[in-house]
N, C-alpha and C positions, 0 to 999 in steps of 0.2 A: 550140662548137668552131670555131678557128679555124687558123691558121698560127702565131701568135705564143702561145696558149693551148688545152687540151685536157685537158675533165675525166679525174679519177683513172679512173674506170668505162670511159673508150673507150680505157685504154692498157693494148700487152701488153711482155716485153721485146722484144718484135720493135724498139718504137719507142726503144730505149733513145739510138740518134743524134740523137731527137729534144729527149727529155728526162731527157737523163743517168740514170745508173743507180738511183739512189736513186728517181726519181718512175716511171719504167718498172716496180721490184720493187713498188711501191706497186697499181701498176694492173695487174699481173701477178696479185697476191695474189686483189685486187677480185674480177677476172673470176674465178677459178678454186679459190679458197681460203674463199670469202665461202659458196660452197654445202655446204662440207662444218662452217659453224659458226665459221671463223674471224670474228673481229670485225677491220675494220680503216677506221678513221676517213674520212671522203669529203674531197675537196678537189680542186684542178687545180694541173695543170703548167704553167710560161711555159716556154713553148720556149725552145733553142736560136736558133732564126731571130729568137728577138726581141732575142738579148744580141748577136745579129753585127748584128742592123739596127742595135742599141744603139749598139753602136761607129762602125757607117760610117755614120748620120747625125751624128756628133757629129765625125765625123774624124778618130778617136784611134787607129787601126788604126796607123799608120805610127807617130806619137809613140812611141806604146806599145812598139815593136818595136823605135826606134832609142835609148827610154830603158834597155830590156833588154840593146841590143846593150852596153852601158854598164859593166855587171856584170861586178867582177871575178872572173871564175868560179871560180878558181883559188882563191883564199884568203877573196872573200867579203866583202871591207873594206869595200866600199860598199853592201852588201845591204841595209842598212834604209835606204839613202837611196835607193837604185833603187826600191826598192817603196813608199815613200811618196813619190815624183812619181809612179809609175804610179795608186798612188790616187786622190789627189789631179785626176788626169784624169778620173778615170772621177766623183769626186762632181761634180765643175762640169760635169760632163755631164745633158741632158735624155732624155726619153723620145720618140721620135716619137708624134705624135698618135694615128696608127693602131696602134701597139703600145698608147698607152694606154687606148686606147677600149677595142681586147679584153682588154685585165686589169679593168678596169672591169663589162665585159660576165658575165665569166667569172663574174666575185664576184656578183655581182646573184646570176646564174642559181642558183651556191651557196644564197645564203640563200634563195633562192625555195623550192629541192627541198628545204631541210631543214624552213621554216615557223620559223626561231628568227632574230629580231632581234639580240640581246645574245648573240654570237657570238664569240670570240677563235679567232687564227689563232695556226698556228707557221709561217713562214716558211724555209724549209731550199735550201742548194744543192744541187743536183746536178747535177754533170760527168758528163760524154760520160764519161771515165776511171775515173769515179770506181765502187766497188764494184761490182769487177771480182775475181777466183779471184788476181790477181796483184795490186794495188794497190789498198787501202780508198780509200786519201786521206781515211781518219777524221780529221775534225776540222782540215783542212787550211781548210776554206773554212767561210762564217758561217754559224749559224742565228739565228733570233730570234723569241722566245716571248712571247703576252701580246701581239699585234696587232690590234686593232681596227680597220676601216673603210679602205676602199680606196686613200685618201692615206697611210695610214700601212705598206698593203702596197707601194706603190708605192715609198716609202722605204725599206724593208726589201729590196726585189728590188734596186735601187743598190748597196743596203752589199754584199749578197750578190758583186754583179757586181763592186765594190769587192775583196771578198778573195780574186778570183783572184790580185790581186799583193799577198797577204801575203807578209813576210817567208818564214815555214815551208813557203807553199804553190810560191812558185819554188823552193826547197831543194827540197822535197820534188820534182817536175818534175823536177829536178836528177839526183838519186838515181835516180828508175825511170826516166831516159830519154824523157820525154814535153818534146815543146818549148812553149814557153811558149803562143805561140798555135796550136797545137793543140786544146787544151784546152777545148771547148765548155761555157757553164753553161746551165744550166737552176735556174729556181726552183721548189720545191714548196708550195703554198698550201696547208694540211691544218687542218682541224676541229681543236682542241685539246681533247682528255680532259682533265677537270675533275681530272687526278694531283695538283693543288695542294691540292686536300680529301683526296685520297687515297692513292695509291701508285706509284712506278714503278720500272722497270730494265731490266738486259740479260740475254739469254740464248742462252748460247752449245751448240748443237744437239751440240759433242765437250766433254770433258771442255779447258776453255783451256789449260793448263798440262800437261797432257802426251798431249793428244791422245786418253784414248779413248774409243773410238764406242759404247761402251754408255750412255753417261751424256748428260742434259744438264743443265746446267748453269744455273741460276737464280738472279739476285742482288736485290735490289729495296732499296730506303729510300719515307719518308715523304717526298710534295711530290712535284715535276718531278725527270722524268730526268735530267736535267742534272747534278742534284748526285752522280750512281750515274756519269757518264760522266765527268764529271772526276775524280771520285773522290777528290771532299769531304767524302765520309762513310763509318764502317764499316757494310758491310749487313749484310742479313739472309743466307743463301746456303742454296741448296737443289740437291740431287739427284735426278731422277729417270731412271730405268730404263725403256729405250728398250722392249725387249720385253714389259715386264711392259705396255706400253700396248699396243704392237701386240697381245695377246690381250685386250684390253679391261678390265685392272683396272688398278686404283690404280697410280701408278708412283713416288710420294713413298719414296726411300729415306733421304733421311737429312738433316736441316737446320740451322743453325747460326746462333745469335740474334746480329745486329753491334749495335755501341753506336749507331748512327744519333743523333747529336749536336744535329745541323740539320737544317732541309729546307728545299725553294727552293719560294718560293709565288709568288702572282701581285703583283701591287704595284698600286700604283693613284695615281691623278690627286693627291695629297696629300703623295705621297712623290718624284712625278715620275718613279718606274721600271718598265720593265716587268713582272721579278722581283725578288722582296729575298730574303735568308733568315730563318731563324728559329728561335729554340731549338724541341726537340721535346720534351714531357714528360716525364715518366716511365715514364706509362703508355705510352705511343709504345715509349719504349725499350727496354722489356718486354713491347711484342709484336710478334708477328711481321706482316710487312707483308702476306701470304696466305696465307688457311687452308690449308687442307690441301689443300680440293678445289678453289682456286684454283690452286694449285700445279700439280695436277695437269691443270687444262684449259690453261695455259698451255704445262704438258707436251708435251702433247697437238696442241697449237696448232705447235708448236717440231717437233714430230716429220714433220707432214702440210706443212710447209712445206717441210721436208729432203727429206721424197718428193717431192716436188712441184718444186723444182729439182734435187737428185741430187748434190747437193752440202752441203757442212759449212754452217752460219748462223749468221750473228752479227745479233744479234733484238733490238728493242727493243718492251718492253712497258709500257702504263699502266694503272690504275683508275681511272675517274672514283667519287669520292667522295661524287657526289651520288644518283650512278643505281645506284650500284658493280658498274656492269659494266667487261669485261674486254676490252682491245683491243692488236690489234700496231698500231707507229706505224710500223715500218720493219724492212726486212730484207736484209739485207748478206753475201754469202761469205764463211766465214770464212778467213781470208788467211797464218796459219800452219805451219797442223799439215796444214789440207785438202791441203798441196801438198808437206809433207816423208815424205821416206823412211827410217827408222830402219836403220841401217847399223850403228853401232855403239854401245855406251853407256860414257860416259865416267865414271868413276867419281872423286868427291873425296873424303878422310879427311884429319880435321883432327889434328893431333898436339899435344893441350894440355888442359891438368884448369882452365884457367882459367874461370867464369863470366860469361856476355854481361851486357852492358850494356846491350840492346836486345831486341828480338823483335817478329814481326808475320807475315804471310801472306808467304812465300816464292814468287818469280816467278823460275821459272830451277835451275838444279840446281848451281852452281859455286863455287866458293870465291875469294876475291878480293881483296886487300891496297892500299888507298892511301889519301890524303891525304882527308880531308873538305872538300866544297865549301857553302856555305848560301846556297841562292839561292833570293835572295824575289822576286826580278822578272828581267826582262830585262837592267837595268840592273847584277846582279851576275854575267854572262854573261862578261865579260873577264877575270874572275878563275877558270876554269873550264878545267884543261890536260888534256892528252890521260891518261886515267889516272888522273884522279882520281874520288872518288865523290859525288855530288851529293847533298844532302840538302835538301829542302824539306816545306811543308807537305802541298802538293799540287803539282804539274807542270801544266804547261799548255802548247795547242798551240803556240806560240807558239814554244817551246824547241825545237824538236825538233834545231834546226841545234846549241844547246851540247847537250844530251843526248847526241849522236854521239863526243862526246867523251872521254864517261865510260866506265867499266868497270861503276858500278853505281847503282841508283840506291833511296834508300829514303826517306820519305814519313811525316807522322805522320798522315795520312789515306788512307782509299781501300781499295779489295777488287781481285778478282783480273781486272775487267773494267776498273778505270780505268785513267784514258790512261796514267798511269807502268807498268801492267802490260802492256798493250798494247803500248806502247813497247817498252819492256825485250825480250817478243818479237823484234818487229821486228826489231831492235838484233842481237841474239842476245845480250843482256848479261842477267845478274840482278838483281835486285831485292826490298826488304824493304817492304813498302806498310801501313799501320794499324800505324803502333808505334805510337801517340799524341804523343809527346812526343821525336822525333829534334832537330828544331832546338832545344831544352831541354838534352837531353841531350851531347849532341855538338859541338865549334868547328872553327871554322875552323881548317885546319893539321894537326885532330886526324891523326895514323895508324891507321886500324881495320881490323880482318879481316871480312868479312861472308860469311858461308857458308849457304845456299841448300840442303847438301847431305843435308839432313835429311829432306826430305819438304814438310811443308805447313810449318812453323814456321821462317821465316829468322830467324839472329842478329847481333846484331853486339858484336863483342870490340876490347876496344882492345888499340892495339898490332898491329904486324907478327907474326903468326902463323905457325907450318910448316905444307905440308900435303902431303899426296900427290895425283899425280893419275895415274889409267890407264883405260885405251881399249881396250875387246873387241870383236872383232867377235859380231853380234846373231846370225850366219850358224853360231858354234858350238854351237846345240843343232841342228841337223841333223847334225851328226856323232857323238851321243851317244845310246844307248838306257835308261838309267837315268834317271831320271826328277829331275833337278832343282827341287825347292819351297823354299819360304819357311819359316820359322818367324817369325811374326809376332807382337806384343805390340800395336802401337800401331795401329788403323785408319787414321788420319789418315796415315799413309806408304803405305798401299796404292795409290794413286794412283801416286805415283811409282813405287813399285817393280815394279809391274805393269807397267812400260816395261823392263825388265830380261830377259835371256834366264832362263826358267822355266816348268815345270810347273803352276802352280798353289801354295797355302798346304797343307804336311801338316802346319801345327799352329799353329791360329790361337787363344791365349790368350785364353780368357774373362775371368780375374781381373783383366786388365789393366785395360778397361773397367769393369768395376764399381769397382777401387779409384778410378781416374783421373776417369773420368766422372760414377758413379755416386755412387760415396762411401759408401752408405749397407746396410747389412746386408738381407739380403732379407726376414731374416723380422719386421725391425722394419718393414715396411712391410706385409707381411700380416696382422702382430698391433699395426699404427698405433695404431687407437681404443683399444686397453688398455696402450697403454705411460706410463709416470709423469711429470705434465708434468715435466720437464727443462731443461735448457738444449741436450741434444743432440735431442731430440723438437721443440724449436725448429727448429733447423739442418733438420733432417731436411721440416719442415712449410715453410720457405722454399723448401730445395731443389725440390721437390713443390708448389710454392704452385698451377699451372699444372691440377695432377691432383686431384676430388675425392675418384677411386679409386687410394690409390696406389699400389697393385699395378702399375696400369694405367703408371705412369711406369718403374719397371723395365722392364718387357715392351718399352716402347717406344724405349727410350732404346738397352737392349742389341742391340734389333731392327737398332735404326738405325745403331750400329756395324760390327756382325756382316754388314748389310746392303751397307755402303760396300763394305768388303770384296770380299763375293761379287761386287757389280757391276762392281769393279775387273778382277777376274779372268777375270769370266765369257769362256765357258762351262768355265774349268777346274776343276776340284777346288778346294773351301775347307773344309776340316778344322776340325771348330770344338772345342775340346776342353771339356768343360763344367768348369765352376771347378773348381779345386785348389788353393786357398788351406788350410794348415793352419789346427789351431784359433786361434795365435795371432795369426796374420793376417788370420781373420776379424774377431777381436776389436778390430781398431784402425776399422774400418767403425764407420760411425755407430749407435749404438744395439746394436754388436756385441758389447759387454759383458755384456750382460743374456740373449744367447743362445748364448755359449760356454762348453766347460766349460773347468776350467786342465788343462793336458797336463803334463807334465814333458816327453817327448819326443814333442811334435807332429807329427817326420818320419814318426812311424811310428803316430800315433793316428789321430783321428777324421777320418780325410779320405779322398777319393775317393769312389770307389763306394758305402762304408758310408754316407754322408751323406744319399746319396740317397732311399733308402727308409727312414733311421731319421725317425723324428716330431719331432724335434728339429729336424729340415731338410727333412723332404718339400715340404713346403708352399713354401721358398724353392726348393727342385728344379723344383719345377712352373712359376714365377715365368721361369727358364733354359727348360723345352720349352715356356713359351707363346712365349717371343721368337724360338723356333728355326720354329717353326710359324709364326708371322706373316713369318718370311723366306722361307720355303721356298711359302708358301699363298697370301698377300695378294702380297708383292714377285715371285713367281714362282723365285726363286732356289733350283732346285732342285739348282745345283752344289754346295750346300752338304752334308756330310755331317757326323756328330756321333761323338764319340770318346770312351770311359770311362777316367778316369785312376785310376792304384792299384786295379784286382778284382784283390784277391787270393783271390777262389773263384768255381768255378763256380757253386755258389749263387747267391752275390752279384752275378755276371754277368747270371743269369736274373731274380734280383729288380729290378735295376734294368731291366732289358730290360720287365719288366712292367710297372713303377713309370709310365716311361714312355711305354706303351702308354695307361697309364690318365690322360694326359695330353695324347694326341692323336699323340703320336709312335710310329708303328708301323714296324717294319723292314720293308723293302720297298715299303710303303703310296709311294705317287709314287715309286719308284726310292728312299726312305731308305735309305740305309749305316748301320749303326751300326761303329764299328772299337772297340779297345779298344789301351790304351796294356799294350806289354810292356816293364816295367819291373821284374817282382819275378820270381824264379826259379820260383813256382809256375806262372807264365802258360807259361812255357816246360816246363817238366816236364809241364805238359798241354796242350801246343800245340794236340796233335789236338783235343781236347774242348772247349777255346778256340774254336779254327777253326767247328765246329758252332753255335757262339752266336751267331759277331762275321762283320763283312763284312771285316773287315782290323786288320794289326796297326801298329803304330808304335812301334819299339824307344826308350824313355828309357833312352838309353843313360848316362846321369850318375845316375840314381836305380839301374839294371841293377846298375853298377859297385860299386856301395857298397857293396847288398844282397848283391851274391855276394860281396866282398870282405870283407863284415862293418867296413866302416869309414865313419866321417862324411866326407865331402870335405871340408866345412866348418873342421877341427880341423886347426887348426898342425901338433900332433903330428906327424895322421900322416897328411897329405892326403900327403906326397910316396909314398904306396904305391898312391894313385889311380892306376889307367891303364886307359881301355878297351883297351890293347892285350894285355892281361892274357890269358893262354892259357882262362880258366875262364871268363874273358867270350867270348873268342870261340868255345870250345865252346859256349856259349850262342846265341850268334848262329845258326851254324852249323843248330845243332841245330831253330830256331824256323822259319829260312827254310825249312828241305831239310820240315819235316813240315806248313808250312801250307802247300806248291807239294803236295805229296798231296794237300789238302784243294782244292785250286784257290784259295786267298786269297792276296793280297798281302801283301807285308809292306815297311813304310820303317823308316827309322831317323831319328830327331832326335836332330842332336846336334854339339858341334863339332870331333869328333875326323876327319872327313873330309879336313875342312877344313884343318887342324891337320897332322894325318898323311897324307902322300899314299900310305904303305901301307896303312893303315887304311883307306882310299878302295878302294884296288887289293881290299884282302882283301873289302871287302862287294861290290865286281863279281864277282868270282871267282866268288862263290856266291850269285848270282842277286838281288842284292836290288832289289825294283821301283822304289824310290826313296828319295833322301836329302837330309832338309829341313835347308837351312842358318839361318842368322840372315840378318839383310841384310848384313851389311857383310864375311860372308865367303864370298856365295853365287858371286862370281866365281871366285873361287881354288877352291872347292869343284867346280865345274865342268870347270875346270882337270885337276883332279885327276882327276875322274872318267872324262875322256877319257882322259887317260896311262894310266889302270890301264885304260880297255877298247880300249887299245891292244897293252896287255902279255898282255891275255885272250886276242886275239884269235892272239898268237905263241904262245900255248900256254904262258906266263910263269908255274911254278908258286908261288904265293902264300900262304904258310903262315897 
């Protein structure tokens, strides 16, 4: 330990003046985080004091500030030529003797404590500024990977000192108001995890993209982080569930396989580079880069580090390949969502039956119209105007100054933590990242609409597009006592919509997932081994390649949907309805044919409740309460409650109630709800006796309509007699709230006539209804609505 160097182990952030933030989080972790099981690699800090001696023996202090004073600030014209003479100083610059004896000293001492000769370094800056609650400075200054021996760290702490006058990194100064020498570096010397055999990435402690704190966040590829930070490859991406760690189980909710294409290895003396890339097999691409219970300690790892500074994290982790253990390399505040306040949500709808020309992982929530730009380097920068949309392979720090320019940016590589996504953040612009094939796709001049407003899937349309845009304040559900939810279909938008003013999900479609997802019939996976080889028994045995039990792929697949979900929301209500596909709908499922009967009229056959305990489907029944059981038992997600669609008898109510008992799901058992959907005029005619069964009801109010109606909605004819506003529906209604508030049960309604009718809205406040689930895209206006009418309630506004 010296003045100019200071291993990882004697630094806390106390010393962060010393050795910028990124080597202080390092020796922060060491002391405090190392006890409780964190892994995180040894190495030392070069001071600060060693990059200002750097300067005032070499006497570039003054140069440097009057080649600065230089810079056209204003428009920037001469920016690459200001920061390449300021480089330029700092490489014809030397080290003093005594700075380089202690970098020399320092490294010894390393390889001594560890007892390993054949040793590689990573090389990294870190600034006094830098990974600070208010300013990353990601990727603003150099690292360098794949260093061997102390002349070549010696060169690498130069470069480093070098990129304080990059192009992006004076922009960057620029932008947050820090002045140029200000800015202290410091270099960090660290042990390199052998990730080039193995695994790396990032992971962000909130959900990145829209902030929430149940979740974190996991991404990883095969090889050096590097390629997950730039975001030159698609990952692998994982969720887990904050509290289901803090009680000490599993926290793995839900994961998602990326193409990971390449990966960046180490290079060697033959090729002349540090790192090269390299295709990655098949087998690579087909698995996932950590198991389950890697996942999960890295979880784990992510969470006690968050306690441990009290603040959000932006986390990088590796496996060494050889040892295959599991370590953090670095850990950073996360810089977006940790510091915003949700005020209000802006909502965009696109107005067009057109189909995109594009798609990939959506960054940002907004809709967006203009010119396409394709820049492959720097050098395509000038052709880049205020407003247009950038399209590259990948982005690089390098841009950040043209970036600032655009409105959006999308990428045929990269996941939700690369620099384009990051960026984009920052920016406050959106972004569409892994389409694969945008600069293919796409030219220069094109005009495209790119809408983000979807949830996780951005697109992109050609052509100037319409769209709407409107802005709620998040402040009106406190002036509302009905209970505002969701009706959801797709998990993958729960994420986003869980940023929305809400309740919770009163009616989260099972079927959706198994068609979308799953694909595959339930009971052709129960009854696998005796199905006839086929061509669909193929399909089905790809899909499943992964599962020898394939039961066990349903259970998990649906878990992990159903999962997202709940964790999205938690600790609200998440209503799970268990499938409702009629018979002909099952039949288009894989293997679905051979287990359905033919219906003539399916609306009114073999579905719902009857399914459940007839033999023909028990066994796929049980397939749905083991996935509901692994959410509620292993993920901990006991916000989740379970709903019967179509009982049209008390009987039948009791039979699956038992069906399910004899499947692990017991009512009550951990706080389970069971609810039942009131959708057929019997559930209503026996409300009371209903209420004795179920923990609550949920009016289908489109199936209600029909059934009391006596007509299909679906028929030309005579859909125009459809209306819930119907006197014989709403004596229905009526009739179900006013006898399940005797019983003490709740009652909601699903359906889009709230939303629709803002009397319809008015008449279910009137008469007490607990809550009413809308779709997404018209839970604002439903809300709306719901407040006007328990405005009108409130004057004594008789509402028939």
């Amino acid at each position: 330990m010296s003045d100019y160097s200071i291993p990882f182990s004697n630094l806390t952030m106390a010393n962060l003046a010393q050795v910028g933030g990124k080597n202080a989080s390092l020796g922060e972790m060491i002391q405090n985080l190392t006890q409780l099981g964190v892994q995180v690699p040894d190495g030392y800090a070069i001071t600060v004091k060693a990059y200002t001696e750097f300067l005032e023996f070499n006497k570039i202090d003054e140069p440097l500030q009057k080649t600065l004073d230089e810079l056209d600030r204003k428009n920037l014209s001469n920016l690459a030529d200001i920061a390449q003479r300021c480089r330029d100083l700092i490489k014809r610059s030397d080290f003093p003797d005594h700075v380089k004896e202690a970098i020399a000293k320092a490294h010894e001492a390393l390889i001594q404590k560890t007892g390993q000769q054949n040793l590689s370094f990573a090389v990294r800056s870190s600034a006094t500024a830098e990974d600070s609650p208010t300013a990353s400075f990601a990727g603003q200054h150099e690292s360098f990977l794949n260093i061997h021996g102390v002349d070549q760290v010696l060169e690498s702490v130069r470069s480093c000192y070098a990129s304080v006058f990059n192009d992006r990194a004076i922009k960057y100064r620029m932008d947050n108001n820090f002045a140029d020498m200000q800015v202290g570096l410091s270099v960090g010397v660290q042990i390199m995890v052998r990730s080039d055999r193995g695994s790396a990435g990032v992971a962000f402690t909130i959900e990145p993209e829209n902030g929430n704190e149940n979740l974190i966040y996991i991404t990883g590829a095969w090889g050096l982080g590097e390629s997950v930070v730039q975001g030159a490859v698609n990952t692998d991406e994982f969720y887990v569930f904050k509290p289901a760690l803090a009680a000490g189980k599993e926290g793995l909710i839900f994961r998602q396989l990326g193409s990971k294409q390449q990966m960046l290895i180490y290079g060697n003396a033959s090729n002349g580079k540090s790192t090269v890339w390299e295709e990655t097999t098949p087998s690579q691409r087909d698995q996932y880069v950590l198991t389950d219970v890697e996942v999960n300690k890295v979880g784990s790892w992510c969470a006690e580090i968050e306690k441990h500074y009290g603040l959000p994290m932006d986390i990088e982790w590796a496996k060494d390949g050889i040892t295959h253990q599991l370590y953090i390399v670095q850990a950073r505040p996360e810089t977006v969502h940790g510091r915003q306040k949700k005020l209000s949500v802006k909502e965009y709808s696109l107005e067009t039956t057109a189909l995109p020309i594009l798609s990939g992982k959506a960054v940002g929530s907004s809709i967006v119209s203009g010119k396409v730009r394709i820049v492959k380097s720097l050098a395509d920068g000038n052709k880049v105007e205020h407003g247009d949309i950038i399209v590259a392979d990948i982005t690089n720090p390098d841009w950040n100054a043209l970036l600032k320019r655009a409105i959006c940016i999308v990428t045929n590589k990269g996941g939700r933590t690369s620099h384009a996504s990051i960026i984009a953040r920052e920016l406050g612009i959106s972004a569409v990242v892994g389409t694969m094939n945008a600069t293919e796709i796409l030219n220069d001049g094109q005009v495209v609409t790119v809408s983000c407003a979807s949830g996780d899937v951005g697109v992109v349309y050609n052509g100037k597009l319409e769209w709407q845009e409107k802005e709620t304040p998040v402040r009106i559900l406190a002036d509302i006592h009905t209970k505002p939810m969701f009706i959801l279909s797709d998990p993958q938008k729960a994420l986003y919509l869980a940023t929305y003013p809400n309740d919770g999900v009163g009616l989260l479609r099972m079927e959706f997932t198994i068609s979308n997802s799953l694909q595959i019939h339930p009971m052709a996976l129960v009854k696998f081994d005796s199905l006839p080889n086929t061509t669909e028994k193929k399909q089905i045995e790809a899909l499943t390649r992964h599962y020898k039990d394939k039961k066990q792929f349903f259970i998990d697949k649906l878990a992990e949907s159903i999962g997202l979900v709940a964790a999205a929301f938690y600790p609200k209500q998440v209503i799970v309805r268990m499938s409702d596909f009629k018979t002909n709908e099952y039949a288009k499922l894989l293997g679905g044919k051979m287990f359905e009967p033919h219906e003539e009229n399916p609306m009114l056959g073999f579905r719902g409740a009857s399914r459940y305990y007839n033999e023909r489907y028990r066994e796929g029944f049980g397939l749905e309460c083991a996935a509901i059981r692994k959410v509620r038992e292993d993920m901990l997600l006991t916000n989740v409650k379970v709903m019967i669609p179509f009982c049209r008898t008390l009987e039948e109510g009791r039979k699956v109630i038992e069906v399910m008992k004899s499947f692990g799901l017991q009512r009550d058992k951990d706080g389970l709800e069971i609810y039942v959907m009131a959708e057929i005029p019997s559930n209503i005619l026996l409300a009371k006796q209903f209420a004795e069964l179920f923990d609550g009801f949920s009016i289908g109010s489109n199936d209600l309509t029909q059934l009391t109606l006596g007509l299909d909605r679906d028929s030309e004819i005579v859909s125009d007699i459809f209306d819930e506003n119907n006197d014989a529906v709403k004596f229905q209604i009526r009739h179900l709230i006013d006898r399940a508030h005797e019983q003490g049960v709740k009652v909601g309604l699903c359906g889009q006539a709230p939303s629709d009718y803002p009397e319809f809205a008015a008449f279910l406040v009137q008469h007490g209804i607990d809550s009413i689930s809308f779709n997404p895209d018209a839970i604002i206006k439903g809300i709306e609505n719901i407040a006007a009418a328990e405005i009108m309630v409130q004057h004594t506004v008789d509402i028939p």
